[in-house]
GUDOTI-832978 format. One line per 8 residues: their letters; for each residue x, y, z of N, C-alpha, C. Coordinates in steps of 0.2 Angstrom, whole numbers. Layout:
a	X:Y:Z:X:Y:Z:X:Y:Z; ...
This chain:
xxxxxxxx	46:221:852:41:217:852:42:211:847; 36:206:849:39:198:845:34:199:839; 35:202:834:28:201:829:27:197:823; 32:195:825:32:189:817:30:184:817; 24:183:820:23:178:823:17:172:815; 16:167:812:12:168:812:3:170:811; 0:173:805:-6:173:808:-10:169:816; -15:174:815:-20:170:825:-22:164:821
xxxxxxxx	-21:159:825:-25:152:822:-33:154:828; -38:156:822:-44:158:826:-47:149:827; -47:144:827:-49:137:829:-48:137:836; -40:139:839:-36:137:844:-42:142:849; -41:149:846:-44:154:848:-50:156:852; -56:152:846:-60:153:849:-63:150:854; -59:142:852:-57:136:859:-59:139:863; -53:144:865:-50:146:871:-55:152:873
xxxxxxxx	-59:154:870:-64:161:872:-69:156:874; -72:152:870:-78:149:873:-79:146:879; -72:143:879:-70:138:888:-71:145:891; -69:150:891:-67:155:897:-73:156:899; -79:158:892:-84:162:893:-90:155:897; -89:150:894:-94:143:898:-90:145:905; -85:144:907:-82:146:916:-85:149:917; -85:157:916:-87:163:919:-94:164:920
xxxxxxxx	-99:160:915:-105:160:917:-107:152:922; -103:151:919:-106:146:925:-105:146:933; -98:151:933:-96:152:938:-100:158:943; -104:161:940:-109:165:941:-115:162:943; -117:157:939:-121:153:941:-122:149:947; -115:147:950:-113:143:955:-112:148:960; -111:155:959:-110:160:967:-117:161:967; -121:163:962:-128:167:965:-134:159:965
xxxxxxxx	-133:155:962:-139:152:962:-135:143:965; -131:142:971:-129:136:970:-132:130:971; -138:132:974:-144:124:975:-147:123:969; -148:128:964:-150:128:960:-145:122:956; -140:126:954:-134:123:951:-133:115:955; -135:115:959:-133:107:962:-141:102:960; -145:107:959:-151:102:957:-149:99:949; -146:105:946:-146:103:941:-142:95:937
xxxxxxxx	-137:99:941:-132:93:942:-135:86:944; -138:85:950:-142:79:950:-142:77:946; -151:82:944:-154:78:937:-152:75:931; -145:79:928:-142:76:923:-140:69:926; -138:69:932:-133:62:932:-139:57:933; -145:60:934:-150:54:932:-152:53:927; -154:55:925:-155:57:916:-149:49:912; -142:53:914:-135:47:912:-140:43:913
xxxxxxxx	-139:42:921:-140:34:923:-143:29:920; -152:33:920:-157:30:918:-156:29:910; -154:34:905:-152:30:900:-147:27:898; -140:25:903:-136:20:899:-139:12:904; -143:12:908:-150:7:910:-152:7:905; -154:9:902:-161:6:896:-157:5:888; -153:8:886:-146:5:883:-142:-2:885; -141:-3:892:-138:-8:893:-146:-15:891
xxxxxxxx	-151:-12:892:-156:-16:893:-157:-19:886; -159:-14:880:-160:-15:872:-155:-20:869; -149:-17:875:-143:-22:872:-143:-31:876; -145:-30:879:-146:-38:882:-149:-40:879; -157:-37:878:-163:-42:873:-160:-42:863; -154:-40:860:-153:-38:855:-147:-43:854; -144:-45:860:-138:-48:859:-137:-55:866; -142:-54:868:-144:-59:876:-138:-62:876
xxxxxxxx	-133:-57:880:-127:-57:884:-128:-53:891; -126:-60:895:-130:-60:903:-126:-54:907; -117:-51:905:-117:-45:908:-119:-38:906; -124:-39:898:-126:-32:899:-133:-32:904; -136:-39:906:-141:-37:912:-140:-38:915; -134:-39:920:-133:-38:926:-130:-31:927; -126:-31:921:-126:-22:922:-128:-16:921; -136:-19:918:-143:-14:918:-145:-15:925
xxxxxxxx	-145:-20:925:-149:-20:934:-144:-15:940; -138:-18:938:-133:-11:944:-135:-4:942; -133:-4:936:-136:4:934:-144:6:935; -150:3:936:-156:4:937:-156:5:945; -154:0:949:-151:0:956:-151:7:958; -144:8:957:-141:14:958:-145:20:956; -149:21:949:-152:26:948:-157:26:953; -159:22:956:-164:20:964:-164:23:967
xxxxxxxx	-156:21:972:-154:24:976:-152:32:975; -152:33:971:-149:43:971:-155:46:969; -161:44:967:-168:43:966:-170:49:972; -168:45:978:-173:44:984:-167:47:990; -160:48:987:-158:48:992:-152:56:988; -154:60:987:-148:64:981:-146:70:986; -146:68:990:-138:71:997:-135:68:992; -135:61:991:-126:58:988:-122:61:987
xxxxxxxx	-121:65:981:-118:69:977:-114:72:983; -118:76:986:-116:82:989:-108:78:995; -112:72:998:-108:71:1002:-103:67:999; -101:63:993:-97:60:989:-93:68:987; -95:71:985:-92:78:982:-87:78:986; -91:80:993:-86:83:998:-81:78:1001; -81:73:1001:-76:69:1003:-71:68:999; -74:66:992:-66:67:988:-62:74:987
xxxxxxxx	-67:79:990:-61:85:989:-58:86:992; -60:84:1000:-56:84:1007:-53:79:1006; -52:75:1003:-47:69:1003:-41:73:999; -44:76:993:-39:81:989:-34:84:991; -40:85:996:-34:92:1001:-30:89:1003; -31:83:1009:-27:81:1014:-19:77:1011; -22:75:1004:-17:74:1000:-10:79:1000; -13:86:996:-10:89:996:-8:93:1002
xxxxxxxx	-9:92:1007:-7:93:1014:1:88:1016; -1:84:1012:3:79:1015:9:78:1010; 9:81:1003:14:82:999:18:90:1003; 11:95:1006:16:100:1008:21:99:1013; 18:94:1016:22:91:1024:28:88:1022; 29:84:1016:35:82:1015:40:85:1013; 38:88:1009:41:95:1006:47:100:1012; 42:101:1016:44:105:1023:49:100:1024
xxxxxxxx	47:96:1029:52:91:1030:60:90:1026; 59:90:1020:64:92:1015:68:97:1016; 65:101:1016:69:109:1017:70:109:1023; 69:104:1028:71:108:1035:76:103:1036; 78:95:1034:83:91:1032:88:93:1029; 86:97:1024:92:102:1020:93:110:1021; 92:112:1025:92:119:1027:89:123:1021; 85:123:1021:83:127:1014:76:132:1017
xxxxxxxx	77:138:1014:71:143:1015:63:141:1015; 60:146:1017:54:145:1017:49:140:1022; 52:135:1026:47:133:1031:41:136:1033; 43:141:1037:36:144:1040:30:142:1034; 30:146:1028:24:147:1021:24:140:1020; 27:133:1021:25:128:1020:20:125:1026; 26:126:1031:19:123:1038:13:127:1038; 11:134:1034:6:137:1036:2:132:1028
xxxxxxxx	3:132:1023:0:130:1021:-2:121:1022; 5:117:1023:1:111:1027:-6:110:1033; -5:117:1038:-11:117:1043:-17:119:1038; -16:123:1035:-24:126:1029:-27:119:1023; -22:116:1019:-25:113:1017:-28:105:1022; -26:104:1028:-26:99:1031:-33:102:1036; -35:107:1037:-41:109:1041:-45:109:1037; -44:111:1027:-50:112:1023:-52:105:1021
xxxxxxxx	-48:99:1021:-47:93:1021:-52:89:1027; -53:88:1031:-55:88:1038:-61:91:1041; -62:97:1038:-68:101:1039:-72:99:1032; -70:96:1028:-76:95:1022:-78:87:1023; -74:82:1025:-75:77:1026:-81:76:1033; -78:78:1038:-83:77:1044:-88:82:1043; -90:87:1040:-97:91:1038:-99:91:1030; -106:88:1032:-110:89:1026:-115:92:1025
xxxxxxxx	-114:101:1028:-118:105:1029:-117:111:1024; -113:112:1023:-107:118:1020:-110:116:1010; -114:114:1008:-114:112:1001:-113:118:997; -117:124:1001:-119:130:998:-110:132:995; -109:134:1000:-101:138:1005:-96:133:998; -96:128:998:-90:125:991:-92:126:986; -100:126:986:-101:130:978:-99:136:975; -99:139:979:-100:146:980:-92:149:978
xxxxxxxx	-89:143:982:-81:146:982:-77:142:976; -80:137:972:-78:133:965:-81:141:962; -87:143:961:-91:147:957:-86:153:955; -84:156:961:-77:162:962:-72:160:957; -69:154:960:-63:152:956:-64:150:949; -69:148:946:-72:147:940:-73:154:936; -74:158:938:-75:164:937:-69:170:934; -65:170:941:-58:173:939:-53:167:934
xxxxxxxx	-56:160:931:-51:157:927:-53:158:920; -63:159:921:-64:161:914:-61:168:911; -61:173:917:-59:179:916:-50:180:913; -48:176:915:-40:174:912:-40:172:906; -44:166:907:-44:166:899:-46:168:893; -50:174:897:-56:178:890:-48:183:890; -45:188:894:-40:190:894:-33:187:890; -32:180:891:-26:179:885:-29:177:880
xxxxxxxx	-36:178:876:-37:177:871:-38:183:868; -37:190:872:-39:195:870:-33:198:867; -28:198:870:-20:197:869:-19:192:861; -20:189:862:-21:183:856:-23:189:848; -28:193:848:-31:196:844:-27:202:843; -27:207:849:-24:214:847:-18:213:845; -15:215:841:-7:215:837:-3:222:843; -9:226:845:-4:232:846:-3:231:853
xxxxxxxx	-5:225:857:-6:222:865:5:220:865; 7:224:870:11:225:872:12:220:878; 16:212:878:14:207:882:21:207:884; 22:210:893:29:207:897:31:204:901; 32:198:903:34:196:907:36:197:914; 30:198:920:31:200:927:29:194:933; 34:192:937:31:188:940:27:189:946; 22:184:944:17:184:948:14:179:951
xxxxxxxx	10:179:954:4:171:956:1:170:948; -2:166:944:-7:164:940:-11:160:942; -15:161:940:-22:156:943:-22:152:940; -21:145:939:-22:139:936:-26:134:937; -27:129:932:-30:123:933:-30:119:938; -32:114:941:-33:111:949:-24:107:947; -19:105:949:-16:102:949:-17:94:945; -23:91:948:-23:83:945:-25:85:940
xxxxxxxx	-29:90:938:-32:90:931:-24:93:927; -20:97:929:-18:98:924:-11:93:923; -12:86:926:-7:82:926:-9:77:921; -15:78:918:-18:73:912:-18:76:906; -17:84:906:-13:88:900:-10:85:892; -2:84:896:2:80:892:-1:75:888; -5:70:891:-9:64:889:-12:66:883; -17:70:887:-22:72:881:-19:77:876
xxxxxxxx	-14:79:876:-9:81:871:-9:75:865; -5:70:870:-1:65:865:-8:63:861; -13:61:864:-19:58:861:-20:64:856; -22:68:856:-25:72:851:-20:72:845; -11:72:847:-7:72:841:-7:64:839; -8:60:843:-8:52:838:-15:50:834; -20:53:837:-27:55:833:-26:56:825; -20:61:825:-21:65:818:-17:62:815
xxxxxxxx	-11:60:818:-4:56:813:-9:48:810; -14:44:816:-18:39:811:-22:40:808; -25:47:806:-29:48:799:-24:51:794; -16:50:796:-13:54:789:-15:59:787; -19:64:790:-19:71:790:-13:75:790; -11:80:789:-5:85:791:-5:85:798; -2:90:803:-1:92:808:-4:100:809; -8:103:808:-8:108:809:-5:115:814
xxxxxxxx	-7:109:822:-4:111:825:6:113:823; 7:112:821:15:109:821:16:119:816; 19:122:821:19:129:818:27:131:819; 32:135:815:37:138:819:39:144:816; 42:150:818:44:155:816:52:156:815; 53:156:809:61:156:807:64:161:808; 61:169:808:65:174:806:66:177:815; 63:173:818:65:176:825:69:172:830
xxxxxxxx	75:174:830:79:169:834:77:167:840; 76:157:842:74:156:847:81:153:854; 82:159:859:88:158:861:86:154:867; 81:151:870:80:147:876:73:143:873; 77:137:875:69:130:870:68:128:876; 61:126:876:58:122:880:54:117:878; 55:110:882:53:103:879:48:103:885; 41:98:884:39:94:887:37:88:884
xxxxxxxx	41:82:886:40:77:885:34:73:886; 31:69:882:26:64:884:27:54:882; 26:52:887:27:45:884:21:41:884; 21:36:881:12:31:883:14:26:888; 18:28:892:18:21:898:18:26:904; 15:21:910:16:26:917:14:35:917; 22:33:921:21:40:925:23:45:917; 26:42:912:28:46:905:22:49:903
xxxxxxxx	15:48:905:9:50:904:9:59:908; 11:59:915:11:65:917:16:70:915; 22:67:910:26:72:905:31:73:909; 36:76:907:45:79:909:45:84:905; 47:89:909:51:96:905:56:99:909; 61:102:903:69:103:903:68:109:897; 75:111:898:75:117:892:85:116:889; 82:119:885:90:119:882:92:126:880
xxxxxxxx	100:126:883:100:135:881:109:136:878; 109:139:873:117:138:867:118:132:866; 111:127:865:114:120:861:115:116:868; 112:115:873:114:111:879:107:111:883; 107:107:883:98:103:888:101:103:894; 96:104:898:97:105:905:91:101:908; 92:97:909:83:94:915:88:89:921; 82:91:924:82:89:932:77:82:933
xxxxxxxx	78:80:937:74:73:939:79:69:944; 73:64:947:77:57:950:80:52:945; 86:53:945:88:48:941:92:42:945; 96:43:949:99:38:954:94:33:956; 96:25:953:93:22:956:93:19:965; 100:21:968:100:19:973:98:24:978; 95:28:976:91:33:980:84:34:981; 80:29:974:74:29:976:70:29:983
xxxxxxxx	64:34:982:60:30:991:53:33:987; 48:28:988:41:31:988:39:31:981; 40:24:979:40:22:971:41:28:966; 48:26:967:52:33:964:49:42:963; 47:43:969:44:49:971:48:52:973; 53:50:976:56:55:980:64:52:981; 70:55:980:75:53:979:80:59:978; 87:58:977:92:63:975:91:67:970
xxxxxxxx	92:73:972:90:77:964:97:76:962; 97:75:952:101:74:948:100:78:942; 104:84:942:103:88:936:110:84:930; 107:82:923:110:82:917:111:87:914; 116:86:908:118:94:904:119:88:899; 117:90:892:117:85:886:117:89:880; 120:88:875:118:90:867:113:92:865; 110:96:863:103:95:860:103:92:855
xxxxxxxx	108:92:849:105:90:843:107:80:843; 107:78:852:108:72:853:102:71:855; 102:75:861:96:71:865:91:72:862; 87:74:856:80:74:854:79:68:851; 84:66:845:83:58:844:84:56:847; 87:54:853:87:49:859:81:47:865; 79:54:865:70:54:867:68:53:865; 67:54:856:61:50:852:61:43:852
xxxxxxxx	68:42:848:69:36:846:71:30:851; 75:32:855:73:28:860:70:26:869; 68:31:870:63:32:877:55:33:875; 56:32:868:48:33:865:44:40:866; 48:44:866:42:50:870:41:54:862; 33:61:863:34:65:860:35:70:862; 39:75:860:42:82:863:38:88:858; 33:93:862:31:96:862:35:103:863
xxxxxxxx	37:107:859:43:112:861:42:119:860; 44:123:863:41:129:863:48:135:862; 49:137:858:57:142:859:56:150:860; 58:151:864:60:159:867:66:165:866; 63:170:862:67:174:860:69:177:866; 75:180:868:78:182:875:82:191:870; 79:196:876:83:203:876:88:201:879; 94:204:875:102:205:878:101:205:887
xxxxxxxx	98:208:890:95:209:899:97:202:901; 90:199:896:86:194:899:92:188:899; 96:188:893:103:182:893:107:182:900; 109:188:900:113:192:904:111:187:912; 105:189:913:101:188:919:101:178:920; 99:175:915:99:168:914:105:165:915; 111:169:909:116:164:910:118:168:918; 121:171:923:119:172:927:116:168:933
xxxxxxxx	110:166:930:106:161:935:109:154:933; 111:152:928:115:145:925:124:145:929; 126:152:930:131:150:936:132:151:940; 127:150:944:124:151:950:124:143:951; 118:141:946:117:134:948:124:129:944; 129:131:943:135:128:940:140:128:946; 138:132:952:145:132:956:142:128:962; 135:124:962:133:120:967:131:114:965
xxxxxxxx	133:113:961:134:105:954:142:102:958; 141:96:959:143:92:959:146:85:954; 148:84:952:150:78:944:146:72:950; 139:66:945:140:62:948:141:58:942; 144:51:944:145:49:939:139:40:939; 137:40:933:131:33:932:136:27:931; 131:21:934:134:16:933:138:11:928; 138:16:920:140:14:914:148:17:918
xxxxxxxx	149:22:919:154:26:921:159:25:926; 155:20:932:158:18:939:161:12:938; 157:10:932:161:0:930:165:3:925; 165:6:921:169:7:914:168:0:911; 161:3:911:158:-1:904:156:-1:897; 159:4:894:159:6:889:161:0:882; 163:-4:885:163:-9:879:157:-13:879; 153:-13:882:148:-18:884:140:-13:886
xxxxxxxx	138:-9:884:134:-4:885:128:-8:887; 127:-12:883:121:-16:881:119:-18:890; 122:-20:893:121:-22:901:117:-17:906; 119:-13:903:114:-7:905:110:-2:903; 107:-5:899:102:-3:892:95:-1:902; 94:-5:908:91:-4:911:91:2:916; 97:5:917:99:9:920:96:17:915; 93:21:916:93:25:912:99:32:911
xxxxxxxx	102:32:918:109:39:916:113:35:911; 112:28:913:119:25:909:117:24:902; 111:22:900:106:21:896:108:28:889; 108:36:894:107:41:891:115:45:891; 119:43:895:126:43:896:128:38:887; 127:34:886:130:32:882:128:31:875; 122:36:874:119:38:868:121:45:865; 120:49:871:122:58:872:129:58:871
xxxxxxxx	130:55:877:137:59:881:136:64:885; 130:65:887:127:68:896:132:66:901; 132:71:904:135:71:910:131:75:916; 131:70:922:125:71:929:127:73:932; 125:77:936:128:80:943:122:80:948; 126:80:955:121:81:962:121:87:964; 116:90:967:117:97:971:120:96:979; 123:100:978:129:102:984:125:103:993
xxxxxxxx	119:108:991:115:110:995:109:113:990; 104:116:997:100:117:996:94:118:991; 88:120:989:83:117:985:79:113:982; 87:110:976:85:104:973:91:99:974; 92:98:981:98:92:985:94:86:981; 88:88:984:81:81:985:77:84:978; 74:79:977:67:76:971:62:76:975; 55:76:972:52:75:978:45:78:970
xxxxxxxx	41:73:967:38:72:963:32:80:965; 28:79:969:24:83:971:27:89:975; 33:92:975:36:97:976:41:99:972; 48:99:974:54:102:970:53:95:964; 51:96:959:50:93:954:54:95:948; 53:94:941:58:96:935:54:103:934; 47:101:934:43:110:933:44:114:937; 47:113:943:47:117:949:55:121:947
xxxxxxxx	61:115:943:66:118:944:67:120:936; 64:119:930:60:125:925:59:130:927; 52:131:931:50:137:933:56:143:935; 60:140:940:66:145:942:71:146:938; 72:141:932:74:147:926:71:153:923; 66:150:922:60:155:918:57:159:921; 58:158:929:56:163:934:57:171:935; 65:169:932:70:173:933:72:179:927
xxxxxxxx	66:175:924:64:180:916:58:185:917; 53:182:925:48:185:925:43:179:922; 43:174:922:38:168:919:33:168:925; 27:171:923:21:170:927:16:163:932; 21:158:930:18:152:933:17:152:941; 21:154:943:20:153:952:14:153:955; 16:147:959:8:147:962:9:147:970; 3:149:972:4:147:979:4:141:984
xxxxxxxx	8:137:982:13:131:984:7:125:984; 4:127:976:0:120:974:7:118:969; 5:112:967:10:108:964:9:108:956; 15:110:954:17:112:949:19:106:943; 13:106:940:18:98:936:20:101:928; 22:97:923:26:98:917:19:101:912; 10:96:914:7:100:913:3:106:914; 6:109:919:6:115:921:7:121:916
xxxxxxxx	13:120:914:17:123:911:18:121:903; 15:117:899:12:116:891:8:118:894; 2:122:896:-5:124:896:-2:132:896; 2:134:900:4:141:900:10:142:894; 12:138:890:18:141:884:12:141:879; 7:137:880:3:136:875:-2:141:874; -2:144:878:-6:152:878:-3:157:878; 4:156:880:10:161:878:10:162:871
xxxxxxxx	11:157:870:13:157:860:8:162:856; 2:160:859:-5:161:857:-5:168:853; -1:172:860:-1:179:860:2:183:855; 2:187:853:4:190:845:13:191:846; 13:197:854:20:199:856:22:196:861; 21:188:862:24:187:866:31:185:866; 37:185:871:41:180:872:44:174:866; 37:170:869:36:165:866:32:164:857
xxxxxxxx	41:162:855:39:164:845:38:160:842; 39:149:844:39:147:839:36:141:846; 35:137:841:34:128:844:33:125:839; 36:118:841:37:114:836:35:106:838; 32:102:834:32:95:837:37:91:835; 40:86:840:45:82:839:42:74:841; 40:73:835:32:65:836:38:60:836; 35:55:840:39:49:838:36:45:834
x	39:41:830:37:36:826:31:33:826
């Protein structure tokens, strides 16, 4: 067992007990009492309304700037119209969710297509779940009858997430709780929520670093050896906001992504999968210092078994590698770098000394943001350990998996023994 962990940071803790326990009771609230639960809701959102109206109002006659009254009067309006007509909610609710869905109907559609272009397992479980979310998509948009019936089934799910939570906070506590890694489904976060994760990571860690405070957060454990690290990256531009995760294992970072630019399709959503193999004591400065990210890092102590079983699964994925080579590489332009500072292999090619490869066949031939992603092709390292993150073929992002190391760490005997922050400047 991992026990050198240390002391429980009861701050994090009790975080995490209270969130679980506001879910569970509220999710109970929403199975037995859901009209109730939707009047309430209402009222507060009128409540908002009408005082940032009377706010917006104070502030026109205090400072008589004509868009704070025009935008009392919208917001007075508005509070009017849900006044007298508070269906709204229910039927806005239900449309954004059905839109949700058909979204994610249409990411599983792609996906399919994908695997069946590249001969790859599992079709039928993808067409079954493109028809399921595409009917619960469709059936929530064209009926606004059912308000009970979606409450009812958030309530459920709300219910068994606070139950999980109150469970790895329980774990968290007992020294003598005995934590293994078995893989399973976990219950997670909605996918778009846990894609703003990362974000509010970096936010909370740039919060602290501008009051010159210490890091608190920033913990590691030296007497246990960490033989598999895991990064997720954050950046403040774009898509750098939903984060990148790779791992590194005997001093060698491994991450997946689109990197080929003449592969892009679908504002770079979707393209060649390209795995790198890089230095670690290269690539950290080179994420910081120059891609601007912070790296959030988690390190996992591995049983002799568990090595055994991983390096294994790395030659596996080494005998379906490919050498490709970046355009620094294809011009031999190594005297003149600077020409393709725009390119990022060649960018990372000639900082590291990274080397790129494509896959030969099968799973991650293709990229594909909202499916075979870098968390998707983590996961099947960490899978293969027994890493509980699987779901049922919702979409797996980089914050998916900082919300679940982060609760691993948590845990007294987990796996997972140290993390460390890698801030940028």
């Amino acid at each position: 067992m991992y026990n050198d962990k240390p002391q429980v940071n009861w701050d994090e803790l009790i975080l995490d007990m209270l969130l679980g326990l506001f879910m569970a009771i509220l999710g109970f609230l929403m199975l037995f009492v859901p009209q109730w639960i939707y009047t309430v809701f209402v009222d507060l959102i009128l409540v908002v309304i009408a005082s940032q109206s009377l706010l917006l109002g104070v502030r026109f006659f205090r400072k008589k700037q004509k868009i704070d009254l025009i935008m009392a009067l919208i917001t007075f309006l508005f509070f009017c119209v849900l006044f007298n007509h508070q269906s709204f909610p229910q039927i806005l609710f239900q449309i954004v969710f059905g839109i949700y869905c058909l979204v994610s109907a249409l990411a599983t559609l792609i996906q399919l297509l994908i695997n069946i272009f590249n001969q790859v397992k599992g079709k039928i479980f993808l067409l079954i779940c493109t028809f399921f979310y595409m009917g619960i998509g469709i059936f929530l948009i064209l009926s606004h009858e059912e308000l009970k019936v979606l409450i009812r089934a958030f309530g459920i799910y709300l219910i068994l997430l606070g139950f999980r939570a109150l469970s790895d906070a329980s774990q968290c506590v007992n020294p003598l709780t005995k934590v293994e890694w078995k893989r399973k489904v976990r219950l997670t976060f909605p996918a778009l929520l846990c894609a703003f994760f990362p974000d509010w990571a970096l936010n909370a860690v740039n919060s602290v670093l501008e009051s010159g405070e210490p890091i608190e957060w920033e913990q590691k454990e030296g007497r246990v050896s960490t033989d598999l690290r895991v990064f997720v990256h954050i950046g403040p531009y774009g898509l750098q906001k939903v984060g990148h995760i790779c791992f590194a294992y005997r001093g060698i970072v491994y991450s997946y992504g689109n990197y080929d630019q003449a592969s892009f399709r679908f504002n770079q959503t979707l393209g060649d999968g390209v795995l790198f193999k890089a230095p670690v004591q290269d690539y950290i400065p080179n994420a910081m210092e120059v891609e601007n990210n912070t790296i959030f890092e988690y390190g996992i102590a591995l049983s002799k078994s568990q090595k055994a079983v991983l390096e294994a699964e790395l030659k596996s994925l080494q005998s379906n590698l490919v050498r490709w080579y970046c355009l620094l590489e294809q011009e031999r332009g190594y005297r003149h770098p600077l020409d393709y500072q725009e390119d990022y292999p060649s960018r990372l090619h000639a900082k590291t000394g990274a080397k790129l490869y494509k896959f030969k066949s099968g799973k991650f031939k293709s990229y594909w943001a909202l499916g075979d992603n870098c968390a998707v092709f983590t996961d099947r390292m960490l899978g293969c350990l027994g890493a509980d993150i699987l779901s049922m073929r919702g979409i797996i992002s980089p914050g998916t998996y900082l919300d679940w190391l982060q609760k691993e760490f948590l845990k007294r005997n987990s796996p997972v023994v140290s993390r460390t922050l890698h801030a940028r400047s």
